[in-house]
N, C-alpha and C positions, 0 to 999 in steps of 0.2 A: 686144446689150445686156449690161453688166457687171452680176450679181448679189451683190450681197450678204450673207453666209449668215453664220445666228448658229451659233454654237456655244458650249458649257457644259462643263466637265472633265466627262469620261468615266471614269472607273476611279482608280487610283492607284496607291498602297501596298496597298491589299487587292486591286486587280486589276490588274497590271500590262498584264495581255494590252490590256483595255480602253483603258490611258491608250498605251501601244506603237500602237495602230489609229489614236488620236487626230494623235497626232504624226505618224504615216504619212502619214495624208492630207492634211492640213493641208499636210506640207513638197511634197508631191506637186502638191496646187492651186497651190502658190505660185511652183514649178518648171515644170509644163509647162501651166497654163490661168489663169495671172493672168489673161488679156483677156478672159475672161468668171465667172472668180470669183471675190471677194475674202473670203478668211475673215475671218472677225474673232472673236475666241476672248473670250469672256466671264467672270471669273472673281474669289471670293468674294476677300476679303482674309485669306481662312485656310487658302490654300493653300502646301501643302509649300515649303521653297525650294526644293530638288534636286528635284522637281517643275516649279516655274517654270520653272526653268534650262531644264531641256528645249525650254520654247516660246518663252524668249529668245533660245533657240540659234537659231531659225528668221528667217530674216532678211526681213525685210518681213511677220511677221505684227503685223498690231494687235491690240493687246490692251487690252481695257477691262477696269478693278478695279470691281466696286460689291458693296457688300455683300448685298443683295438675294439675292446665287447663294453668299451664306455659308453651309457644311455646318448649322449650325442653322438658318436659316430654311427648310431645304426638306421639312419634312411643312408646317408652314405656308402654303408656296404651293401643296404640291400638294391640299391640304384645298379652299385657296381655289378650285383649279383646276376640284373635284370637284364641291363644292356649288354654286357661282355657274356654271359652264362656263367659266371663264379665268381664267386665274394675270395678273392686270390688273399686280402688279408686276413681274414679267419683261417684260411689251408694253409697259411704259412706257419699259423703259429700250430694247430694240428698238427702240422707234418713235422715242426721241431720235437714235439713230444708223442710221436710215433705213434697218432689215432688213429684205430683200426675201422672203426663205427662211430656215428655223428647224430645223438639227436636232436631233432631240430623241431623247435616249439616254439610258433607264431613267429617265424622267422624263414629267410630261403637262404642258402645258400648258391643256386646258382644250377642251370642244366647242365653243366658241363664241372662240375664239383664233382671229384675224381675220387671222393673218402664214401666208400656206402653209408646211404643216409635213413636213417625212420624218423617219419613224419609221425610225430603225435598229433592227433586230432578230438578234442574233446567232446564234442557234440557237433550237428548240424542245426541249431537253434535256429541260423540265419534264411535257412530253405520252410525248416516246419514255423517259426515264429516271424514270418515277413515283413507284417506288420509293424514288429520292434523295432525294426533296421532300418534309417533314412538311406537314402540312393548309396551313395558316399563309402558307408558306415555297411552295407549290404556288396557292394562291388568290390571292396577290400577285404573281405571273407572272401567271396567266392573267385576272384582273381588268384587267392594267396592258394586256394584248397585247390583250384584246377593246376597252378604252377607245381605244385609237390606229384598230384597225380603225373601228369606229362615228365617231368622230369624222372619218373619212373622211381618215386621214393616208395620205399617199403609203410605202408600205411598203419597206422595203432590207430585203433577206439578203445573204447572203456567197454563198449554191453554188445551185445548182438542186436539188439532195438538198435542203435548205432549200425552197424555195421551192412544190415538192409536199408536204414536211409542209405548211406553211401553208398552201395550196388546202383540203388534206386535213380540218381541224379549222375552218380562218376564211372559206372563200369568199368570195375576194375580186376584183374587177373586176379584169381582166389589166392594162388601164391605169394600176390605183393601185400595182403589184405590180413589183418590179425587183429585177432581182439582179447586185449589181457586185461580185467577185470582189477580196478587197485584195492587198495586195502588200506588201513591207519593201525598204526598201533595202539594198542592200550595196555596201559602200566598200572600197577595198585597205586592209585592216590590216598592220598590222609586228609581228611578233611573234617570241620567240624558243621554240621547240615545246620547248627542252631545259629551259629556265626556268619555263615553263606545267607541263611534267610536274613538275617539282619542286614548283612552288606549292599542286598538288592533288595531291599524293603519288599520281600515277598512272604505269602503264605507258605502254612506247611503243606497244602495241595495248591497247584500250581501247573501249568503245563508250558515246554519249553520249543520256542522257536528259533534257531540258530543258524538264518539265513541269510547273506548279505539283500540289502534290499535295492534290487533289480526288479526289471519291471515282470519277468516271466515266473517270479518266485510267487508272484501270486499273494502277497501279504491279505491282500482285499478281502478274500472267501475268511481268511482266519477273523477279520474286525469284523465282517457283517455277522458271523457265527457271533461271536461274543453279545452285538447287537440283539441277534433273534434272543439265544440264553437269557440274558437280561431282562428283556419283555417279558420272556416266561415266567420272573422274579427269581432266575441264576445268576450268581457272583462268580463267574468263573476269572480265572487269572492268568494270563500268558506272558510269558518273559520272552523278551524278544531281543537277540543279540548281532552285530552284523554292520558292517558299515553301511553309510547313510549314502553315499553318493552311485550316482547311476549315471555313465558319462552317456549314456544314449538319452535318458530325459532327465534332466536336474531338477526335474518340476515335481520327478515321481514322489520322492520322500514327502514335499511339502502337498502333496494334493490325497496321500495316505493321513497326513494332519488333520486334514480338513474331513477326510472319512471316520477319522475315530471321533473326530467333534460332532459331527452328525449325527453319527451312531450313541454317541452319549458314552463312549466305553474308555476312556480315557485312565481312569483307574486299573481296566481290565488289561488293555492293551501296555505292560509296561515295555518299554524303548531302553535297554540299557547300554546300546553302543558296540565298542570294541571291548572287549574283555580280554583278561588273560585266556590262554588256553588250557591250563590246569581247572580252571573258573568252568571255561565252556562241557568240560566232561564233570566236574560236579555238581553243576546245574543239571546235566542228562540223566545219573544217576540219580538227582534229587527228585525227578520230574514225577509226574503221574505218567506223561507217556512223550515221547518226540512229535511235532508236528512237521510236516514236508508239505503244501499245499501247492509243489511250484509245478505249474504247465513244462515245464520240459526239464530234462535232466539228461549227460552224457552218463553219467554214474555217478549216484549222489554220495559226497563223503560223508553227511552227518546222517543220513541210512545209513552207511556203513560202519559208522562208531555205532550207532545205537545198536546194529544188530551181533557187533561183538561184545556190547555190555551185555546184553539180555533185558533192554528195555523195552518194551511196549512202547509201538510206533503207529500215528495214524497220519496216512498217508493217500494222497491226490492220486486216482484213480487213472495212470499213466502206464505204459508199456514196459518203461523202466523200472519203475517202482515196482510190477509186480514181478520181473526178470528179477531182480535184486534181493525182493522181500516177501517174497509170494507167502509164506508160510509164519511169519513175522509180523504181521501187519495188519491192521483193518485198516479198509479202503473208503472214500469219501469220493464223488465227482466235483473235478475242480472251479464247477462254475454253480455247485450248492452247497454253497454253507448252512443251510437245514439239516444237511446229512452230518455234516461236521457239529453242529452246534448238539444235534443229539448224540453223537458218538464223545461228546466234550461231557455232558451231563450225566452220561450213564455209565463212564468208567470211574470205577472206586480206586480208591487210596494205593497206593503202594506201599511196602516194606521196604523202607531205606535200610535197613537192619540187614535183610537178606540179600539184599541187591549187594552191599558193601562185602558180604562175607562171599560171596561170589564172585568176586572180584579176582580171584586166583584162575578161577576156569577161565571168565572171561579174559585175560591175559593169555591162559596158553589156547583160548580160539584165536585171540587174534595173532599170535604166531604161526599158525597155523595159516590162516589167511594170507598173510604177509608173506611165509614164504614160498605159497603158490605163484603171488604175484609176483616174487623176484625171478621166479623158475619160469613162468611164462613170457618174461621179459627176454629171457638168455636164449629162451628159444628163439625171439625174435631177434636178436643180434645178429646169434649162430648162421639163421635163414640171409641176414641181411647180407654180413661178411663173405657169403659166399655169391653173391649176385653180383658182384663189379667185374 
C-alpha cells in the first residue's frame, strides 16, 4: 500500500539546516520509495521564492498552496490546536487530498488530530545545553516535546545518542520511538579550486568551518586554537561560513568579534557569510580537513557531507560525533583548543586532484546513504499508519 504523507516547510532563512533536511528527504522518497510513499509538501502563499525553487527543483513532488500553512496563521492554529485538541483547519485541507500520515515539525497539531502523526525531533539541546535557553525560550521546547509524547505521536531522532536522551527525560514505548539517521546528497561538482581561492581570498591550505553561528557550535575553541597556532609562529587559515544571527543571544556574533580581536587572528579567522551551496561543498573538497567543534549535535549534516566526500574531518570530542564518525575522524575535547591547535598544525596538505577524481564513488556512497534513510523513513510511516 502507497502512503501518503503531509508535510509543511521546516526551517528556512532562519534555519537553513531545517529547510536542507526537508529537501533531503523529500528528494530521497521520491528517488528510491515512490512505490510506497508519496510526499506531498504543503505550503503557505508567503513562502520565499529561492525557497520554492528549491522544491520545484524536485521533480515529481506535489505541492499544494493554501493559505491556512501562512507564517501568520500559525500561533492561530496552534492555539486552536491546544485549546479544542486539533488544529480542525490543517485536517481539513489533509483530508481534501486523502493524507494518510502527517509529519509534524516544530509544530502540534492537536490530541485529538485524528491523521497518524510522526513527530520529528532533532535534538534535546534544550535539556543537555540549559544554560543556552532563557525561561521562555526553554518552557516552549519542552511544553511542545511533552505535547507530541502525550498525544501519543510516533517519535523520529536522527542518532541513538538522541534517542537515550529522550528515554532518559520522556519515557516513552519502544514502539512509538525511531531513530532514522539522515543523509545529504552529493553530486559531481565542476569547479575551478584556483578561481574559488580567489573568490574567498583564501590560501591553498586552509581548513573549513560551515557552521551557523549559534552559541552551542562552539566557534570559541576554533579562534583560541588559531590564537595558541599563532603564538607558536602558525599561520593557520579557517574559512568560516554560516549565518550570523542567534536569536537566543544577538550578542553571540558580536562578542566572537571581540575574541578574534583579542586573539589577534583576524586574518586567520576568515567570516565569509551565507554562501552558495555548490560553494559550501567546494570549499569542503578544497579544505585540508572539515572542522565541527559544536558542544551538541542531533546529527550533524556537514559530518555527514564530509563523510560522503572522503574528507578528513576533526571533530569535538561528543557522543554523536563519534556514533556518526567513529572511524572518519580525529577527535579534539570541546573545551581545548590546545588539542585542536595541534591537530590544525600537524595535518599536511591534501590532493585536491584526488579528492576531485573521487568524486564518482563519493556520489554512489552517498546514494547509498540516502537511500537507507528513505527506507528507514517508510518504515516509520508503515509503523505510524497502522497505529490510529
Amino acid at each position: 500500500m502507497k502512503h501518503r504523507v503531509a508535510f509543511t516547510l521546516i526551517g528556512g532563512h532562519a534555519w537553513m539546516g531545517g529547510l536542507n533536511y526537508q529537501v533531503n528527504l523529500i528528494s530521497a522518497l521520491l528517488e528510491f520509495e515512490n512505490q510506497r510513499v508519496e510526499p506531498i509538501l504543503f505550503l503557505g502563499d508567503d513562502v520565499a521564492i529561492d525557497v520554492l525553487e528549491r522544491f520545484n527543483a524536485l521533480d515529481g513532488l506535489k505541492i499544494v498552496h493554501s493559505q491556512e500553512f501562512n507564517r501568520s496563521h500559525k500561533n492561530r492554529r496552534l492555539l486552536k490546536a491546544i485549546v479544542t485538541g486539533c488544529d480542525t483547519d490543517a485536517l481539513a485541507v489533509f483530508k481534501v487530498h486523502e493524507i494518510d500520515v502527517v509529519f509534524e515539525a516544530a509544530d502540534f497539531y492537536g490530541w485529538h488530530f485524528n491523521i497518524p502523526t510522526i513527530a520529528w525531533i532533532p535534538d534535546l539541546q534544550h535539556r543537555k545545553l540549559r544554560q543556552y535557553f532563557g525561561f521562555f525560550a526553554f518552557w516552549k521546547r519542552e511544553i511542545g516535546f511533552r505535547m507530541q509524547v502525550y498525544a501519543k505521536r510516533h517519535i523520529m531522532l536522527s542518532s541513538l545518542d538522541a534517542a537515550k536522551d529522550f528515554q532518559q527525560f520522556y519515557k516513552l514505548p519502544n514502539e512509538r520511538l525511531h531513530v532514522v539517521n539522515f543523509s545529504v546528497p552529493v553530486r559531481p561538482i565542476k569547479f575551478d579550486f584556483e578561481v574559488l581561492l580567489a573568490k574567498y581570498n583564501l590560501p591553498r591550505h586552509f581548513f573549513y568551518l560551515p557552521n551557523q553561528f549559534w552559541q552551542h557550535k562552539n566557534h570559541e575553541c576554533v579562534i583560541k586554537a588559531l590564537g595558541i597556532a599563532k603564538r607558536e609562529g602558525k599561520e593557520i587559515i579557517v574559512a568560516v561560513s554560516g549565518n550570523h544571527e542567534d536569536s537566543r543571544d544577538p550578542d553571540y556574533f558580536p562578542k566572537l568579534l571581540s575574541l578574534i580581536a583579542a586573539e589577534s587572528v583576524e586574518d586567520n579567522f576568515r567570516v565569509l557569510g551565507m554562501i552558495p551551496y555548490d560553494d559550501v561543498q567546494a570549499l569542503m573538497l578544497s579544505a585540508a580537513a572539515l572542522i565541527n567543534p559544536s558542544r551538541f549535535e542531533g546529527w550533524s549534516t556537514t559530518v555527514e557531507e564530509a563523510k560522503s566526500l572522503g574528507v578528513e574531518m576533526l571533530l569535538s570530542d561528543i557522543n554523536v560525533h563519534r556514533e556518526q564518525a567513529e572511524q572518519n575522524a580525529l577527535f579534539f575535547e570541546q573545551d581545548k583548543p590546545a588539542q585542536l591547535a595541534e591537530q590544525m598544525i600537524t595535518l599536511s596538505s591534501i590532493s585536491i586532484d584526488k579528492r576531485i577524481e573521487d568524486m564518482k564513488q563519493a556520489a554512489e556512497r552517498s546514494r547509498t546513504f540516502m537511500s537507507l534513510f528513505a527506507m528507514k523513513f517508510t518504515t516509520v510511516v508503515e509503523a505510524a499508519a497502522k497505529s490510529l
